[in-house]
KELUM-903960 format. One record per atom (N, C-alpha, C): x, z, y; residue in three letters. Coordinates in steps of 0.2 Angstrom, whole numbers, padded with zeros to 4 digits, always signed. Example, Ala and Ser with C-alpha at 12.3 -4.5 7.8 and 13.67 -1.06 7.14 Angstrom:
2
+0066+0039-0028Ala+0062+0039-0022Ala+0066+0039-0016Ala+0064+0035-0011Ser+0068+0036-0005Ser+0064+0039+0000Ser
//
This chain:
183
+0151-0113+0123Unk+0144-0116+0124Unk+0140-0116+0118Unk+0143-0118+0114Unk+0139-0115+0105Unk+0136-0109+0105Unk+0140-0105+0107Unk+0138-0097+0107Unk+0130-0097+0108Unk+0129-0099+0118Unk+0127-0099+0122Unk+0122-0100+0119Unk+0121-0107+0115Unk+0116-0113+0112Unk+0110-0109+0106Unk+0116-0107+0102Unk+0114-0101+0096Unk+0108-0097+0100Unk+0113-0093+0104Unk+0108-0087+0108Unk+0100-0087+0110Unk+0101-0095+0110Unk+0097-0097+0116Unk+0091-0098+0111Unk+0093-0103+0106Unk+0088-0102+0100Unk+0087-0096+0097Unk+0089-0093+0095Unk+0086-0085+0093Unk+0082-0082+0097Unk+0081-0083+0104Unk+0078-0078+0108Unk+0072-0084+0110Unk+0073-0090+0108Unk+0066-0093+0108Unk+0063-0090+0100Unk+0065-0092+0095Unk+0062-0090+0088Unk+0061-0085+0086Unk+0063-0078+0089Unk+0060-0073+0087Unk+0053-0069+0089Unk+0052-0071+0096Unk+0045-0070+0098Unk+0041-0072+0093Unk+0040-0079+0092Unk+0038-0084+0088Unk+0036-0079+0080Unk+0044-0077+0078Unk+0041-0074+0072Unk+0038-0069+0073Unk+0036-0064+0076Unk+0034-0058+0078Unk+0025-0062+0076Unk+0025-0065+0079Unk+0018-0068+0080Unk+0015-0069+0073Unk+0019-0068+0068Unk+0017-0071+0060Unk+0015-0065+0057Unk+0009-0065+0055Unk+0006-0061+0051Unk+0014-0059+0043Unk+0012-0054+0043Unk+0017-0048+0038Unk+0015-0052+0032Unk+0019-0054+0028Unk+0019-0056+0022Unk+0023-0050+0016Unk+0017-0049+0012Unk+0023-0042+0005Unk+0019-0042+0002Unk+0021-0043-0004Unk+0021-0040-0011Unk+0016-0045-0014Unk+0014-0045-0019Unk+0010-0051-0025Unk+0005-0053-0019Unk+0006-0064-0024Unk+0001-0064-0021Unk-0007-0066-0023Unk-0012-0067-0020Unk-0018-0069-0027Unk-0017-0072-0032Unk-0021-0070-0038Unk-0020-0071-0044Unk-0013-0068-0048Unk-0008-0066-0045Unk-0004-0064-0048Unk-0004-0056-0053Unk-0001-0055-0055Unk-0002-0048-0061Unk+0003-0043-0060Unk-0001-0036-0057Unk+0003-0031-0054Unk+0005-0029-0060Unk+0012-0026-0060Unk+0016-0026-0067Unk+0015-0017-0067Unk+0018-0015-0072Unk+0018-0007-0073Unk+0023-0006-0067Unk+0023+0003-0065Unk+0029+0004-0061Unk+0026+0013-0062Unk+0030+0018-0062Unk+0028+0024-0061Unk+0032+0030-0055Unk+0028+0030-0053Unk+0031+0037-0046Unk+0028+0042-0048Unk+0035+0047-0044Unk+0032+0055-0046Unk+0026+0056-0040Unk+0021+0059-0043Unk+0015+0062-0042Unk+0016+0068-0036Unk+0015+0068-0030Unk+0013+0072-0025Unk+0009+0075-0024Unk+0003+0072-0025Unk-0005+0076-0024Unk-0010+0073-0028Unk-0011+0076-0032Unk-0016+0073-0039Unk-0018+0078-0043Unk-0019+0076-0048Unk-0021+0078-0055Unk-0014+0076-0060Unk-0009+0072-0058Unk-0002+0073-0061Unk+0003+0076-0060Unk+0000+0078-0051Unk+0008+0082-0049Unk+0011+0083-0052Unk+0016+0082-0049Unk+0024+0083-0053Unk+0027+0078-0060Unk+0023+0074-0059Unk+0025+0070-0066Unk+0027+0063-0063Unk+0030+0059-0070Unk+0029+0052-0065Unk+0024+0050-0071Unk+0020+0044-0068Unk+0015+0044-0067Unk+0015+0036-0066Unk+0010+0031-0072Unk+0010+0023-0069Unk+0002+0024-0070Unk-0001+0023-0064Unk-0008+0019-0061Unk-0011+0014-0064Unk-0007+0009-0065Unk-0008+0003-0066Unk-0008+0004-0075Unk-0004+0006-0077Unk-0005+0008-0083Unk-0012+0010-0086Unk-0015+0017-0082Unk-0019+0020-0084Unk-0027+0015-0082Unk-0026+0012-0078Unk-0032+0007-0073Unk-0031+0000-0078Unk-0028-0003-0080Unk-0030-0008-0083Unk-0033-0013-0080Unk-0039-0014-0083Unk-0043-0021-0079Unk-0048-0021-0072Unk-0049-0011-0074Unk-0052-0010-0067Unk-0051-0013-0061Unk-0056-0012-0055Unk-0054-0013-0050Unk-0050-0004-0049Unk-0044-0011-0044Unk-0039-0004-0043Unk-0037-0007-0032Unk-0036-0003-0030Unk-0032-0003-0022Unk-0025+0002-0024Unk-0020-0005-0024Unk-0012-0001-0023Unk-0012+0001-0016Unk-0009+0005-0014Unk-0005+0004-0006Unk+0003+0006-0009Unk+0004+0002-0004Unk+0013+0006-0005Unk+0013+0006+0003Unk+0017+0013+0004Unk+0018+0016+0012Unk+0025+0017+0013Unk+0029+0016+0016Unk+0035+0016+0021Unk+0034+0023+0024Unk+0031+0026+0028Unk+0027+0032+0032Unk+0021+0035+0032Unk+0021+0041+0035Unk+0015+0045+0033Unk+0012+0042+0041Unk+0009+0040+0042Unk+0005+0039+0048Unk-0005+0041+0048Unk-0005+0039+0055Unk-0012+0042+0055Unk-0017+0038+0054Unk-0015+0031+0055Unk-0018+0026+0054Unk-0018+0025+0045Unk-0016+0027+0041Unk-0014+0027+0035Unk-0017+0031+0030Unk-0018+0037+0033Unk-0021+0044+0035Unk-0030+0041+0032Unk-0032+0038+0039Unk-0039+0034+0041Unk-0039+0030+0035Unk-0037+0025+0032Unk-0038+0020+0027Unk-0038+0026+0022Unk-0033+0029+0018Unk-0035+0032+0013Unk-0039+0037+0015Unk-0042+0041+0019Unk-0048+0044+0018Unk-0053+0041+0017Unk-0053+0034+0021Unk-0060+0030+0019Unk-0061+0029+0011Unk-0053+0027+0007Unk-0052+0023+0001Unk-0055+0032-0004Unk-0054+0035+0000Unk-0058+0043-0003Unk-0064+0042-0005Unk-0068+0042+0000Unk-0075+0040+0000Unk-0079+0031-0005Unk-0073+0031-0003Unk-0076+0023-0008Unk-0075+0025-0015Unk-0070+0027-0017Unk-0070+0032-0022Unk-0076+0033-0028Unk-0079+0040-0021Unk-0085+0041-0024Unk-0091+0038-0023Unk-0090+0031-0019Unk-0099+0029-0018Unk-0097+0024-0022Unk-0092+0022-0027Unk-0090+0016-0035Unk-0088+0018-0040Unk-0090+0026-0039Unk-0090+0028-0048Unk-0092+0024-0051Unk-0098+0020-0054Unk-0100+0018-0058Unk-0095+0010-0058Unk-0092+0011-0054Unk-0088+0004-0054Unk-0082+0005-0057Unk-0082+0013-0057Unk-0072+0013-0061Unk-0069+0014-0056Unk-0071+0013-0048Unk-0064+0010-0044Unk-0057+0013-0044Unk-0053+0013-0044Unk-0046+0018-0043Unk-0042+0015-0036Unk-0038+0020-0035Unk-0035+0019-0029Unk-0030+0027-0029Unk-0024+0023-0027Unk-0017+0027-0025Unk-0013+0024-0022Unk-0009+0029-0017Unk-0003+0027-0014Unk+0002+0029-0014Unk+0008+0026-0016Unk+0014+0026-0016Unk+0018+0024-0011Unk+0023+0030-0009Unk+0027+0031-0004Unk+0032+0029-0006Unk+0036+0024-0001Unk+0044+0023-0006Unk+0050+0026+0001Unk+0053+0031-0004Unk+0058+0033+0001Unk+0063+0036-0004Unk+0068+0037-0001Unk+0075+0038-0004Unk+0075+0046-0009Unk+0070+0049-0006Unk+0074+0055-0010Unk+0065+0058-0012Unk+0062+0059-0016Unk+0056+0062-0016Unk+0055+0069-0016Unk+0061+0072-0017Unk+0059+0080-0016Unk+0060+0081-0004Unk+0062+0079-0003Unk+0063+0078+0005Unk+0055+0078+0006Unk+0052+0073+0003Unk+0046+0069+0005Unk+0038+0072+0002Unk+0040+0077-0003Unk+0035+0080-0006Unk+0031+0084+0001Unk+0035+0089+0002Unk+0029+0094+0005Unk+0026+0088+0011Unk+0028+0086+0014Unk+0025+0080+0020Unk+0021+0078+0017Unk+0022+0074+0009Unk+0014+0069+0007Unk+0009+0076+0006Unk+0012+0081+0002Unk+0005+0085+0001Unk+0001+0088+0006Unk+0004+0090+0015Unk+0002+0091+0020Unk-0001+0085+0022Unk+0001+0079+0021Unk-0001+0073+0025Unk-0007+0072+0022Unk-0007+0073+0015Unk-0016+0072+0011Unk-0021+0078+0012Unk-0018+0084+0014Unk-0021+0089+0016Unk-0026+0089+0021Unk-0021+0087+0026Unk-0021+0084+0033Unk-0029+0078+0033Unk-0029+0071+0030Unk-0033+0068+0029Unk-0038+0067+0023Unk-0038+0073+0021Unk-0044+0074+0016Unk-0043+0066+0008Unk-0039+0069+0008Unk-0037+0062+0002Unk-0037+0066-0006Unk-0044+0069-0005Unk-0043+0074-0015Unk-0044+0068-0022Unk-0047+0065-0020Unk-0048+0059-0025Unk-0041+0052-0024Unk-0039+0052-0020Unk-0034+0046-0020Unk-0025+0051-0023Unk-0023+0048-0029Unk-0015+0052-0028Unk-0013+0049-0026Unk-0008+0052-0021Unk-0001+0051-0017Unk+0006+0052-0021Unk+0010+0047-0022Unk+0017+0048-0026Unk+0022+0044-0022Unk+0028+0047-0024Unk+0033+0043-0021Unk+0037+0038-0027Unk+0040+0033-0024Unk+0045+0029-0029Unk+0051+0030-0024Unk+0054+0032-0031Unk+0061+0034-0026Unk+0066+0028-0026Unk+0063+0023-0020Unk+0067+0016-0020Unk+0064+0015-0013Unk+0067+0012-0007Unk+0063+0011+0001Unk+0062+0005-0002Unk+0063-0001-0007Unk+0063-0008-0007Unk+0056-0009-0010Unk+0054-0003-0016Unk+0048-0001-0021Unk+0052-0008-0028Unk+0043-0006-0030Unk+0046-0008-0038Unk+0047-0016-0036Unk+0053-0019-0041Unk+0057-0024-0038Unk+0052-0031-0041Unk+0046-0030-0045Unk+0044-0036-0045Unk+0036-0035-0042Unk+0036-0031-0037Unk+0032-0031-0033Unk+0033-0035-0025Unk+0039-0036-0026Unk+0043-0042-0019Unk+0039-0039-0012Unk+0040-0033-0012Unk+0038-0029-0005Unk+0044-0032+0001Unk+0039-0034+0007Unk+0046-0035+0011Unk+0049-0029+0018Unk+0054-0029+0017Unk+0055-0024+0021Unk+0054-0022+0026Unk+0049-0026+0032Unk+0046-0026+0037Unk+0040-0024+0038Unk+0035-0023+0030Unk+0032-0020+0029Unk+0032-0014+0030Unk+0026-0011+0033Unk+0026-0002+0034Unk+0021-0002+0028Unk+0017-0003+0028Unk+0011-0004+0022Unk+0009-0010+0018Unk+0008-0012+0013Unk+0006-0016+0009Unk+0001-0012+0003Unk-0005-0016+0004Unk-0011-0015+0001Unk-0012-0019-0004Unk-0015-0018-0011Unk-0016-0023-0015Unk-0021-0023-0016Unk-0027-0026-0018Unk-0031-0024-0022Unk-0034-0029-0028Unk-0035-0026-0034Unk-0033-0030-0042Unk-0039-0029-0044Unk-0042-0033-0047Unk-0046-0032-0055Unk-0044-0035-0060Unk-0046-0034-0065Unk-0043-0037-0073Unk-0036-0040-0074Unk-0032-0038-0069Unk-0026-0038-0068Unk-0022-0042-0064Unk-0025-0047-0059Unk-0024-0049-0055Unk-0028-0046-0049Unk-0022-0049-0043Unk-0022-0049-0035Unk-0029-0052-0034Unk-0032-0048-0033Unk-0038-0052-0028Unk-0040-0053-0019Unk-0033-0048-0016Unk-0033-0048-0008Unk-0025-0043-0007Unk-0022-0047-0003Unk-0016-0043+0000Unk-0016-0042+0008Unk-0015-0037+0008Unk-0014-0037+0015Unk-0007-0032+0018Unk-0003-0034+0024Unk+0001-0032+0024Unk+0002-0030+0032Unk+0006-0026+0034Unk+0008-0022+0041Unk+0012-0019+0041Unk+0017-0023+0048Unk+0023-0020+0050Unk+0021-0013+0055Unk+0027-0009+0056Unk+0026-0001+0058Unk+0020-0004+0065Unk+0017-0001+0065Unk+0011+0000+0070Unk+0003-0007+0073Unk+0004-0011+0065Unk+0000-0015+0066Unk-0005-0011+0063Unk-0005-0008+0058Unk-0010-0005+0055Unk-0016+0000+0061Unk-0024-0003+0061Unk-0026+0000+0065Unk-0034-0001+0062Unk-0036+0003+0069Unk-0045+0004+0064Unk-0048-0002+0062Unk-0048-0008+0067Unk-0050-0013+0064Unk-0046-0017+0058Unk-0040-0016+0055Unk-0037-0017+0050Unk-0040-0015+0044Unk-0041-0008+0045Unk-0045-0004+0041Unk-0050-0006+0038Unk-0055-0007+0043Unk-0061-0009+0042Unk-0060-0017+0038Unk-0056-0021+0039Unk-0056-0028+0036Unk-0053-0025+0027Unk-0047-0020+0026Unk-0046-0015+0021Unk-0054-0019+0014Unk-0059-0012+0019Unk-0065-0011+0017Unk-0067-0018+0016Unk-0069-0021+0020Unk-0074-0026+0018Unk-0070-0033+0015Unk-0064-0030+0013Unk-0064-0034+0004Unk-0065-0030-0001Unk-0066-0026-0001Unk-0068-0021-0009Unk-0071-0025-0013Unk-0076-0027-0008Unk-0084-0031-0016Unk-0080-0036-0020Unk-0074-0039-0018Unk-0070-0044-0019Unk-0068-0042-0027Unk-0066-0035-0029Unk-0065-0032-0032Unk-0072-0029-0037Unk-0075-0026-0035Unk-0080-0024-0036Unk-0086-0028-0038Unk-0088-0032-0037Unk-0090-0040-0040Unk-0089-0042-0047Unk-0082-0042-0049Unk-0079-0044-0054Unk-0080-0041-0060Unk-0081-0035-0057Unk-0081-0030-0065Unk-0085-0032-0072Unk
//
């Protein structure tokens, strides 16, 4: 009859949690730490490589990806273009893939950015699926987004495999001035 009771409570609580927005990785106001992945598609390739290092107080967009998807694809092509219409802003922005073996994942991230027109955003892998460990990425995320200026989190957003969509995207987007504001 306990068994029964258990059961019964888990299949009531799990819909429940499905219903909860994705929580991962820093949150406002916190300070993205250094972390370096090897370089995919950039002006590094082949190197490891810290972002954060190099961006400083800039506004910066982290992403960390689980998956090459298309919806993915669509954000960082946009995060392409934003790029170039914030040069005077500094803006940076790259993604890191975290997966177990980076050479397996290389040629995929270099097709996958060719594929979505990503020349200005680098793609790297961190070769850990958990990512860097005081980033507190949760493992139910498919993507977590960061975006920082002066070394703090100014907006997170987060998405388990298949929530990421255009209108996510678009929300993405219309935090940037959030960032871009502060400079």
């Amino acid at each position: 009859m306990k068994k029964l009771s258990c059961l019964a409570l888990v299949v009531l609580i799990l819909p429940a949690l499905a219903d909860e927005p994705c929580k991962s990785g820093l949150r406002e106001n916190q300070r993205p730490g250094p972390y370096t992945s090897l370089v995919s598609v950039g002006a590094q390739r082949g190197t490891q490589h810290c972002f954060i290092c190099e961006a400083g107080d800039k506004p910066m967009v982290i992403v960390f990806a689980r998956n090459l998807s298309e919806p993915l694809g669509k954000l960082v092509h946009k995060l392409d273009k934003a790029l170039a219409e914030h040069k005077a802003q500094d803006l940076r922005a790259w993604v890191t893939f975290l997966a177990e073996d980076q050479t397996t994942l290389d040629s995929m991230v270099v097709k996958w950015g060719q594929k979505h027109a990503t020349g200005n955003v680098p793609l790297g892998v961190f070769e850990d699926v958990v990512g860097p460990p005081t980033y507190l990425l949760a493992r139910e995320a498919d993507v977590t987004i960061l975006l920082s200026v002066k070394q703090k989190v100014a907006a997170n957003f987060a998405f388990r495999a298949g929530e990421l969509n255009d209108a996510q995207v678009a929300e993405v987007l219309k935090a940037l001035p959030r960032i871009l504001a502060k400079k």
